[in-house]
C-alpha positions in Angstrom: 24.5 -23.6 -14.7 23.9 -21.0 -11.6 26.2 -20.7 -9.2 25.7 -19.7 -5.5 26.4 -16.3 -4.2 29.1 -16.5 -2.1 28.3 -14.4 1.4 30.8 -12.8 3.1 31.1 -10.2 6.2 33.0 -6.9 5.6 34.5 -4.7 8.4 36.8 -1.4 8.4 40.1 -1.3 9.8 42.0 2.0 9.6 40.2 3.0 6.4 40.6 0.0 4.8 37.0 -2.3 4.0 38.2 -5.8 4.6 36.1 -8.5 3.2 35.8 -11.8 5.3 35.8 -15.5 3.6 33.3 -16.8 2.4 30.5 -18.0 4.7 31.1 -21.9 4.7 30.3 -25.2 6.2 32.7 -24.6 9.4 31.1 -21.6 10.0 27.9 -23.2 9.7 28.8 -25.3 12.4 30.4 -22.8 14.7 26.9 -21.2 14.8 25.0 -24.4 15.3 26.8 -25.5 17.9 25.7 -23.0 20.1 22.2 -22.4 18.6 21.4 -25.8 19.3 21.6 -24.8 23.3 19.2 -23.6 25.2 18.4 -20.0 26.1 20.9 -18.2 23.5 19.9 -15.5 21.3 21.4 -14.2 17.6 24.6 -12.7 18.7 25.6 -15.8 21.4 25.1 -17.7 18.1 27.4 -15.6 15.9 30.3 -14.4 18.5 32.1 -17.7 17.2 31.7 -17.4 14.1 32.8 -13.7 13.5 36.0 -14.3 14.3 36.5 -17.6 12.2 35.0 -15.9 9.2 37.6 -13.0 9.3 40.7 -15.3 9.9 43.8 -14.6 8.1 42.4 -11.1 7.1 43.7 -7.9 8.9 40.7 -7.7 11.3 42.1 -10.0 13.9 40.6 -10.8 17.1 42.5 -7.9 19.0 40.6 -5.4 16.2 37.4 -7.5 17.1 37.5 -7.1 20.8 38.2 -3.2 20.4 35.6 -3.0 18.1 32.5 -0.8 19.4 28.9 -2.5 20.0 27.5 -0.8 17.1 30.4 -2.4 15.4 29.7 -6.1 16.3 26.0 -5.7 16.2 26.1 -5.1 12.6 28.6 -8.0 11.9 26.5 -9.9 14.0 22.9 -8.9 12.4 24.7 -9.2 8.9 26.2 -12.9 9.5 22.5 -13.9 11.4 20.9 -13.2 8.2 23.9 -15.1 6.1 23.0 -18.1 8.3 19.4 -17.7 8.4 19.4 -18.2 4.6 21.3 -20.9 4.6 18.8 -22.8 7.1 15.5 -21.4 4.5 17.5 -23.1 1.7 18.4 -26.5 3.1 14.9 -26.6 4.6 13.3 -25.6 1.1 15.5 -28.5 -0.8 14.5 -31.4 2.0 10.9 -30.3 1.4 11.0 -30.6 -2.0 12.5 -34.1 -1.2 9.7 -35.3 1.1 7.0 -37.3 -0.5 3.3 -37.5 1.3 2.8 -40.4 3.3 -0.8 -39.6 1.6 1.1 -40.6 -2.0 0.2 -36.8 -2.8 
């Protein structure tokens, strides 16, 4: 039996690559929360999420808001594209699911 890949974040902190937990359902939810609003783009989606997905790990929220654009960007960009394919794959298993109403 396969199992899944686990997808996780990782940021530096004094020299030090820190790996964040793994990408989960709470996670999920953080970023869905605010994706299901109007008007908001990738990284209003993730900013709630990034800091969740590093908890109990040395990049706390006070390394997070020092951290430099470039910095969150890429956390952003990299946790976007976690979540992305997570939304392909559930979408992929219900389609597989759906019958035709043609009896196809």
């Amino acid at each position: 039996m396969a199992a899944a890949k686990q997808q996780t974040l990782s940021f530096e902190v004094r020299g030090e690559v820190i790996v964040s937990r793994p990408f989960d359902f709470e996670a999920m939810c953080l970023m869905n929360d605010i994706h299901t609003q109007p008007n908001r783009g990738k990284y209003s989606i993730c900013m709630n999420a990034v800091p969740y997905m590093f908890e109990g790990t040395k990049v706390t929220n006070e390394v997070l808001k020092n951290a430099s654009v470039e910095e969150m960007t890429k956390l952003c960009d990299d946790l976007w594209q976690i979540y992305n394919d997570v939304i392909v794959g559930i979408s992929k298993k219900k389609s597989k699911n759906v019958q035709s109403p043609a009896g196809d």
